[in-house]
Structures are given as C-alpha cells and as structure tokens.
C-alpha positions as CSV (number, residue, x, y, z in Angstrom):
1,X,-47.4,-11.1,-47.6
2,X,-49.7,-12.6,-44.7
3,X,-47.7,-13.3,-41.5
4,X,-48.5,-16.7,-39.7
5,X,-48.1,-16.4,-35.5
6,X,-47.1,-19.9,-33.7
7,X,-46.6,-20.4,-30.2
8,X,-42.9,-22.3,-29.8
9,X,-42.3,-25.8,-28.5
10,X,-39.3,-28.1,-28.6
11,X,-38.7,-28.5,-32.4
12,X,-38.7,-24.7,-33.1
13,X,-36.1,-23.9,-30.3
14,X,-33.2,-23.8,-32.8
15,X,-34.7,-21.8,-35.1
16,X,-35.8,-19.3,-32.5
17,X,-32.1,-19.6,-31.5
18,X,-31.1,-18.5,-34.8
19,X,-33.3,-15.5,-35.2
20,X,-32.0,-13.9,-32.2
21,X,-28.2,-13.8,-33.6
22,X,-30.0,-12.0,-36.6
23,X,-32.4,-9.8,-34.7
24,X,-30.2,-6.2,-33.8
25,X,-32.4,-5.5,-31.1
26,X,-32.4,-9.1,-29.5
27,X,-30.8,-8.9,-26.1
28,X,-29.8,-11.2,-23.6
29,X,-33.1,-11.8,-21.9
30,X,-34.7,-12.9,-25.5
31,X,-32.2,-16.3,-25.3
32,X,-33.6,-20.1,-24.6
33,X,-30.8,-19.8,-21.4
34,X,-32.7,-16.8,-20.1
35,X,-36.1,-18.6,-21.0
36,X,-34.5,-21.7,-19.0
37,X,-33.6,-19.7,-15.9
38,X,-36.7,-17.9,-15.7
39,X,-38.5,-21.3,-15.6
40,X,-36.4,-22.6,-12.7
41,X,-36.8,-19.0,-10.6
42,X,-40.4,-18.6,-11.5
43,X,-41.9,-22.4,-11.4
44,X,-45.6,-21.0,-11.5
45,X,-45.4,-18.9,-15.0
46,X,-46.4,-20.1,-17.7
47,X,-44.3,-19.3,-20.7
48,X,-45.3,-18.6,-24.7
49,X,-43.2,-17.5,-27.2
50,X,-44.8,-16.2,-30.5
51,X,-43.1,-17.1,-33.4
52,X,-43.9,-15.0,-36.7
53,X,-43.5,-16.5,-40.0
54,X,-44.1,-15.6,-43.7
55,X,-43.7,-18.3,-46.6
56,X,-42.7,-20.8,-44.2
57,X,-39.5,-18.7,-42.6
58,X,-39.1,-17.4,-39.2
59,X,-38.9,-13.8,-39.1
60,X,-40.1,-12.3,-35.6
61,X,-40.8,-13.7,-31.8
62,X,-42.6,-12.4,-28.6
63,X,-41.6,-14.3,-25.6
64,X,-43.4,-13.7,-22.5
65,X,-44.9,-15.6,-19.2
66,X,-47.9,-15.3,-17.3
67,X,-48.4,-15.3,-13.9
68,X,-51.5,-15.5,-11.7
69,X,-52.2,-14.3,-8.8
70,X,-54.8,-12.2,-6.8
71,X,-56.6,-9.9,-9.5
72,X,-56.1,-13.0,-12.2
73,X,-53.4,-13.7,-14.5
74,X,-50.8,-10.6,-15.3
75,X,-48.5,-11.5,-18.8
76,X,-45.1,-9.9,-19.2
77,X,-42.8,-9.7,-21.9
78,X,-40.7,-9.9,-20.0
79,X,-40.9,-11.0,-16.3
80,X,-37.5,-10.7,-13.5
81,X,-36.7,-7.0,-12.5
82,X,-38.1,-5.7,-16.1
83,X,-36.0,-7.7,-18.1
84,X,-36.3,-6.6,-22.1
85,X,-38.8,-9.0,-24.1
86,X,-41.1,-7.1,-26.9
87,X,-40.9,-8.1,-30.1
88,X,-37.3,-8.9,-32.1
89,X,-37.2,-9.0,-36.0
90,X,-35.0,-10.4,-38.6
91,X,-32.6,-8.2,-39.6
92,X,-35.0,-6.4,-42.7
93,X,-38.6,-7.3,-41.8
94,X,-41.0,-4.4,-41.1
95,X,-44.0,-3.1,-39.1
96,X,-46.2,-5.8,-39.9
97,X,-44.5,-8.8,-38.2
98,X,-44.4,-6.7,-35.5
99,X,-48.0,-6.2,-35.1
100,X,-49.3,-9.6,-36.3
101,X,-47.5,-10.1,-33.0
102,X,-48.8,-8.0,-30.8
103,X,-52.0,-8.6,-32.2
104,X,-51.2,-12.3,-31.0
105,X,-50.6,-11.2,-27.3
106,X,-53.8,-9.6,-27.6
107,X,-55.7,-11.8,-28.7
108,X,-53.5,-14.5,-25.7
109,X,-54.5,-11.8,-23.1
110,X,-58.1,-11.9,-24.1
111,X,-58.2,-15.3,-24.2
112,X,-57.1,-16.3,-20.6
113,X,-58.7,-13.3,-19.3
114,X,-55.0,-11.6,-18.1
115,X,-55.5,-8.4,-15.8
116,X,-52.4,-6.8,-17.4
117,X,-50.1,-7.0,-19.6
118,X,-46.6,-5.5,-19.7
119,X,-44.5,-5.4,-22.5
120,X,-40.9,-4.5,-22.0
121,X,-39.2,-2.4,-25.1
122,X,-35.3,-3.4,-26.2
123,X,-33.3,-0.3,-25.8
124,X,-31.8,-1.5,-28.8
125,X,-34.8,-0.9,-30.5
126,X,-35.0,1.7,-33.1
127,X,-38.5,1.5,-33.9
128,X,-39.5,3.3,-30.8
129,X,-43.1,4.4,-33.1
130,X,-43.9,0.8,-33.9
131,X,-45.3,0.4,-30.4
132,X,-48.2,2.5,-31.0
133,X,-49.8,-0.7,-32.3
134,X,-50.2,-2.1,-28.5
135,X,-52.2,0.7,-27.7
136,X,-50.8,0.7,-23.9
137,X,-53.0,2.0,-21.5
138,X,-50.4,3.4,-19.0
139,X,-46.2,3.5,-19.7
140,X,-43.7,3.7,-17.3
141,X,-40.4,4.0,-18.6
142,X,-36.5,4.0,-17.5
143,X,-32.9,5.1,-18.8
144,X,-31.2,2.5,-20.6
145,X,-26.8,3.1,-20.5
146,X,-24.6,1.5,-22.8
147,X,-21.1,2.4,-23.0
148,X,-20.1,1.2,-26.7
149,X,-16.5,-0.5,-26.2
150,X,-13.1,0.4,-28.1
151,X,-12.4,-2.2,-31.2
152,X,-9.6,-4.8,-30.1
153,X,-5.5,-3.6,-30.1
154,X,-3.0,-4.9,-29.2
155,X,-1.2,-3.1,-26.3
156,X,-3.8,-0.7,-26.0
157,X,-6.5,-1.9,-24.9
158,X,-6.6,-0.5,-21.4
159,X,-5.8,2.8,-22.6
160,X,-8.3,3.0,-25.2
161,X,-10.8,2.5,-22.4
162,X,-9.3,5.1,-20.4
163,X,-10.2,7.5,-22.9
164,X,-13.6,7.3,-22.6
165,X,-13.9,7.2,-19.3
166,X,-14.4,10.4,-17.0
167,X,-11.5,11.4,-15.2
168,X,-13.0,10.8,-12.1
169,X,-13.7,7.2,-13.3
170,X,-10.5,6.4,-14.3
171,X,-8.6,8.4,-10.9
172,X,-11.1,5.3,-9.1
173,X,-9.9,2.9,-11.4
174,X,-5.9,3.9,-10.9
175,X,-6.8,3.9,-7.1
176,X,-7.9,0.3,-7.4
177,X,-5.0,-0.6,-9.6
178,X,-3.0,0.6,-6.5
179,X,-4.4,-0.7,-3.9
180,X,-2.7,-4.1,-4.0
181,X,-6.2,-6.1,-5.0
182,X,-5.5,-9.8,-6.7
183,X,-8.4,-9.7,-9.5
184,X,-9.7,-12.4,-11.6
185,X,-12.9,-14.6,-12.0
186,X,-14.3,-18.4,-10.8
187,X,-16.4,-21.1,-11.5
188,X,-17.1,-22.0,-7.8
189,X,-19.8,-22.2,-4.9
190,X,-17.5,-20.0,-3.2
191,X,-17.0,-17.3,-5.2
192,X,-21.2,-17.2,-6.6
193,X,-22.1,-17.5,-2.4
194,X,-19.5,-14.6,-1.5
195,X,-21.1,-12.6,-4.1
196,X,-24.9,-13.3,-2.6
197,X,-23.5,-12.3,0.9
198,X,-21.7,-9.2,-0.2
199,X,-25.0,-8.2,-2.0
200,X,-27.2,-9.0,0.5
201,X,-25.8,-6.9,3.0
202,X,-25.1,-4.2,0.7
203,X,-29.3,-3.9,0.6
204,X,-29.7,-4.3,3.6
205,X,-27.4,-1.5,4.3
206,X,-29.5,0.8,1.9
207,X,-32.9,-0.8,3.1
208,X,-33.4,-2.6,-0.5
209,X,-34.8,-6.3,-1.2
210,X,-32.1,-8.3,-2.0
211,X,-32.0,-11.0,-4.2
212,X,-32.5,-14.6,-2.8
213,X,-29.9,-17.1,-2.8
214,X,-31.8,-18.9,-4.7
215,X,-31.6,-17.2,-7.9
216,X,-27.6,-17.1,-7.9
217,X,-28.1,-21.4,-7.5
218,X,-30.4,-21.0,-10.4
219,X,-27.1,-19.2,-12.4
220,X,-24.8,-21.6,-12.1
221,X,-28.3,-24.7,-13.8
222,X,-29.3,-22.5,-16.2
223,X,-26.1,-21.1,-17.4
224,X,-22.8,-22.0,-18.7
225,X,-19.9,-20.5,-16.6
226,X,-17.3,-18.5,-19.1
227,X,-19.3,-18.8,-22.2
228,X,-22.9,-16.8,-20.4
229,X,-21.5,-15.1,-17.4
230,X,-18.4,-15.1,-15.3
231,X,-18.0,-13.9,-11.3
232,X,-15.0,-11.5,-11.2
233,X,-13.3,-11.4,-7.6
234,X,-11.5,-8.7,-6.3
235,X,-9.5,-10.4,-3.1
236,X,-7.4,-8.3,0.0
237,X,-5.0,-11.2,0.5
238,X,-7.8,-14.1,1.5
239,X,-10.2,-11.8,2.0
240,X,-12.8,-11.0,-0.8
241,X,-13.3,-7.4,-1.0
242,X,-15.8,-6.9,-4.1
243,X,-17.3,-9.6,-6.4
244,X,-19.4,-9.0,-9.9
245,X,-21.5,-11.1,-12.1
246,X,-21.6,-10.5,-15.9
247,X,-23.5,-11.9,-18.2
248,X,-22.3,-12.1,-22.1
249,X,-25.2,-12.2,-25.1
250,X,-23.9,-11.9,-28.9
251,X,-21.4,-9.0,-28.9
252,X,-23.1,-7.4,-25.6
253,X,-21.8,-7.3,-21.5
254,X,-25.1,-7.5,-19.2
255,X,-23.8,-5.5,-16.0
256,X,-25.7,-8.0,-13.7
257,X,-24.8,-7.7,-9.7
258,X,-22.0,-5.6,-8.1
259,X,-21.2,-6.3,-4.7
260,X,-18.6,-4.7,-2.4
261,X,-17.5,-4.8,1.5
262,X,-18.6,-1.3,3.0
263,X,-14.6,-1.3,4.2
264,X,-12.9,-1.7,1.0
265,X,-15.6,0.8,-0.7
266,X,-12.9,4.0,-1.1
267,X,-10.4,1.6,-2.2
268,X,-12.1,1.1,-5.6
269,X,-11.9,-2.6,-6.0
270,X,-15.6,-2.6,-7.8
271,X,-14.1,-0.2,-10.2
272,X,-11.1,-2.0,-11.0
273,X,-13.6,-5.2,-11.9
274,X,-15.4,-3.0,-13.9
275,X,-12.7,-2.2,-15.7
276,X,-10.8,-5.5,-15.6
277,X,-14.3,-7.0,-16.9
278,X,-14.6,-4.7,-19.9
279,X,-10.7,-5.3,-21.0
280,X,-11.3,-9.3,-20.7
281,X,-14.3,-8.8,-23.2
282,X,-13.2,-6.8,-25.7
283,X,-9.3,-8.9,-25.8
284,X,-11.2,-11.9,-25.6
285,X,-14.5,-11.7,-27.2
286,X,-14.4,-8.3,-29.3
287,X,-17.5,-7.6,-27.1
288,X,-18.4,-4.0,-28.7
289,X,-21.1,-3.1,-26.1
290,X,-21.4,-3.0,-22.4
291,X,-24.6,-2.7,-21.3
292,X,-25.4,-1.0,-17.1
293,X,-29.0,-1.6,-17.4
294,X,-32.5,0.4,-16.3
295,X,-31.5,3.6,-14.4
296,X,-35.0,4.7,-12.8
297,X,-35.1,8.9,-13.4
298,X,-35.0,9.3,-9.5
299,X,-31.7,7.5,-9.3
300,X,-29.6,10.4,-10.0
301,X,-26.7,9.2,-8.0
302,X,-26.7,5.8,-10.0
303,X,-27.0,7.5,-13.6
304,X,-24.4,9.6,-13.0
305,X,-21.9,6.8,-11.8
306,X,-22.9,4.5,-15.0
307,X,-22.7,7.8,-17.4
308,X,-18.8,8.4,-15.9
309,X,-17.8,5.3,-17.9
310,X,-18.7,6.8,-21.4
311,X,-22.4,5.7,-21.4
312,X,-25.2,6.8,-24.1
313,X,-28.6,7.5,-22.6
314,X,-31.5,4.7,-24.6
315,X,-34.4,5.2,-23.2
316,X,-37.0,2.6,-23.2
317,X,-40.6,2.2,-22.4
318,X,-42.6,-0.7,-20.8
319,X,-46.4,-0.7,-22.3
320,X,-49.0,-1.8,-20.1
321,X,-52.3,-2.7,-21.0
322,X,-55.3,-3.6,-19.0
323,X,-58.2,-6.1,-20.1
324,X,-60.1,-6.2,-17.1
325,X,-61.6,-2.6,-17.8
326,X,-63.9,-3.0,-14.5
327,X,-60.8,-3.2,-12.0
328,X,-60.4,0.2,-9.9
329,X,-56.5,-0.5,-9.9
330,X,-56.6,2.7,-7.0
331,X,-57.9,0.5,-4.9
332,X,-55.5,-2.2,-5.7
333,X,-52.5,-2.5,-2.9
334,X,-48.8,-2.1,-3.2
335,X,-48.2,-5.1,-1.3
336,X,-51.1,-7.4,-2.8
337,X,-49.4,-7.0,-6.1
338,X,-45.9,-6.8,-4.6
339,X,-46.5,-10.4,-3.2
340,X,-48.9,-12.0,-5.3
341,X,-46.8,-11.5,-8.3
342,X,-42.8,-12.4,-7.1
343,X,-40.6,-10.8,-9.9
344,X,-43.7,-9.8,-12.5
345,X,-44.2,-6.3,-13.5
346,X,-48.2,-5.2,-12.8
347,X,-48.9,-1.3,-13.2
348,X,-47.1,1.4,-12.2
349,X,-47.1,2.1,-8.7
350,X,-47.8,5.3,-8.9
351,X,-51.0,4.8,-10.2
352,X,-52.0,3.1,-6.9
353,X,-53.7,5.1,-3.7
354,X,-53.5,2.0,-1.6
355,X,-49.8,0.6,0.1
C-alpha cells in the first residue's frame, strides 16, 4: 500500500494531534505545545513536520527544524538539549511508513543543501532496527531512565512508591519529610523566576551553562500551567529552598529542571518534590511513567541518583547524517558550532580536533 509524505500546516494540526495519543512511542516533545515553544525560543528555525498517510489516513509524522548557521543549514528531529523527535506510528503500522519518512528528510536535506542532520530516537521506541534505513553517518547515543509508577490506591500510594525506591532514596525522602519543608506547587512569576535563580546559580556553582530566563518566560506562553507542567516549591518558612518544573505528556512525567539552595541541599527538600510530584501524578492523573531524561555515560554520579528511584535503563541513539561530503568537520570548531547553532544538535564533539 503506497504511503503519501505531506509536510503539516494549519488544517492538519488536529489530526497530527490525534496521532500522537495513538503513537506508543510519541513523547512529549512530539506535541503542537512543544512545536509552539520551540518556535518562540528558537525564532530563526524553520519547522516541517512530515505527515505519512496511506488511503487517505494519517498514520506516521517526522517533526523537525532547521537551522542555519556557519557551515549552512543543520536539521534536527529534534532541536532544545536533544529533545526526542524521529519518527512516531499509529499504533499497528510497520517499517514502511517509517522509511517513506525518512526517505522524506532525505530527500528535505538534499534539497536545501543541510550540512547535518540529526535525528533523535524515542526511548520508547521498540524498533530500535528500523533506524538502519537513515543510514547515519556517525551516532552518538545516551541512557534514557524511566521509573514505571505504581497503579492508583487508595491509602497507599506513598507506600507503594517507597517500595521501589532504594533505601537510600527513601532515608532522603523521610529526611525531607522531617525537615519541617511546606511543599506544594504555583502558577506565578514568582515561583517560575525563583526556580530560574535557584538553577542558575546551581550551574554556575558546577561551571555549566545555564538556561536563560528567557526560556522559563517562554513556559508559562507556550504552556498551560496544571494541565502541561506545574512548578513544585519546597519553602523554609518564606524562604524557598528547592523548586522543580515537570512537564506532563499522555500518561508520562518529563523530569524537566531541579533546582535547590546549596544550604538546604542535606536537608532533602529536592527529594521530597520528587517524591511529592510523583504521588500528585499517579492520585491525580494515573500517570504510569516518570520519565528523568538523557543520562550522558560519563555522568556516573547522575545515573546512579536517577537509577535509586526504581529506574529502567532505555537507551537511545541520535543518527547523524552528513550531506555536505566535502566538509573536513576536524577542522570544524567547538565554539563555531556551539554558537552558530543555539540549542541545535551538529556532530558529535568528539569527532572535532578544533575547540
């Protein structure tokens, strides 16, 4: 049955909507709100999202952006921090939806003469083969960690999440529960602000890039507070000691920004939001997965935090392909594709002899 690629505009924005509460592997990044945000905290991309259809229905979509910039236009799929894009299905369709649309980025890539592209795999995905089609030039790759979430009940909610915590993790959370911290979450300038500051200063304290104020404004447009994301608050009294952001998708927690004061830090209070987050979304939303994001494999001190609250390891890939065959990316600098491309994924840096 021959499959039919379109590129989405206005009119096919529900439907696309549609597919994605179908698709198992869609993820929070795949959603028009996502799409929305990323327009507002990357003006210059360009976005298209290819829309697969046989006989008329929609059964598969590609959303990506493109970017140009020093060495010519660089498409990911998607762009912000390697946020998951790649291909999602209907719940059913096989292998060759999948690579009508790749065949489509091609064939995009080609046409607007991209440097690279980078495709981003779902760690929900489990057609982990399938991606042979992009025959990627280079991979890089990450650990995805999902802790799966106890089913709703009443009265034991908080102890069915114990249980799969480490011990460790839940001695932190019972330290938190005691340390006298008033938890909850707000819709305000106060509370999204607090949480920039917090995290801005916890980079700085580790030498990281934080992320700009600006994005956190671009939240609160593109979202809707309690149905997409909430901003938990841990407060000392009138002080606030740790904040969170959470993002909700379908059935799934996005474990967005944590942020805590460097004084409060052995009191727990960003383990008792954890914790207070994942009870509010499994009582109130029967939320069935919580999802910590990319772990790089040099972050051992990070994995092994995440993995403490009852994670499974999903690996994931991101492909990247190359159309401008005479480019000696060695040569290529760090910082020229660190600033020429704000918040899109080139090539591995690894690959790179220049800084």
């Amino acid at each position: 049955m021959k499959v039919e690629v379109r590129v989405m505009d206005t009119q096919l924005e529900p439907a696309y909507a549609d597919l994605l509460q179908s698709a198992p592997c869609a993820m929070f990044n795949h959603s028009i709100r996502f799409r929305n945000f990323l327009k507002l905290v990357i003006p210059e991309a360009k976005e298209t999202y290819f829309l697969a259809y046989k006989e008329g229905k929609l059964v598969g979509a590609l959303p990506t952006f493109t970017r140009d910039g020093p060495i010519g236009p660089v498409v990911n799929s998607l762009p912000f921090y390697g946020s998951h894009g790649a291909a999602v299905l209907r719940h059913g369709e096989n292998q060759e939806v999948r690579t009508a649309l790749f065949d489509s980025l091609r064939d995009y890539c080609v046409n607007v003469e991209a440097a690279f592209s980078t495709v981003v795999e779902s760690p929900l995905d489990g057609c982990r083969e399938s991606y042979s089609a992009l025959n990627a030039d280079f991979t890089d790759d990450r650990i995805g960690q999902i802790t799966a979430l106890p089913q709703y009940s009443e009265g034991d909610t908080e102890s069915n999440l114990m249980d799969i915590f480490h011990h460790k993790t839940r001695n932190m959370v019972r330290k938190g529960l005691k340390s006298g911290f008033i938890v909850g979450h707000e819709d305000s300038g106060f509370a999204m602000t607090s949480l920039y500051e917090i995290h801005a200063e916890n980079m700085r304290a580790i030498g990281g890039l934080a992320k700009p104020l600006s994005i956190f404004q671009a939240i609160k447009s593109a979202f809707a507070y309690g149905e997409d994301y909430r901003v938990y608050i841990a407060r000392d009294g009138n002080k606030i000691a740790a904040a969170m952001l959470v993002f909700y998708f379908k059935d799934t927690v996005e474990y967005f920004t944590p942020a805590v004061q460097e004084k409060y830090r052995s009191n727990q209070p960003l383990s008792l939001l954890i914790f207070s987050a994942m009870r509010d979304a499994v009582v109130e939303r029967s939320a069935r997965l919580w999802n910590w994001g990319g772990t790089w494999r040099s972050q051992e001190g990070v994995y092994l935090f995440k993995s403490r609250w009852g994670t499974k390891d999903y690996p994931y890939r991101y492909h990247i392909n190359q159309y401008r065959k005479h480019l000696d990316i060695a040569k290529t600098s760090k910082t020229e594709l660190f600033n020429g491309y704000p918040y899109f994924f080139t090539i591995p840096f690894r690959l790179l002899s220049v800084s």
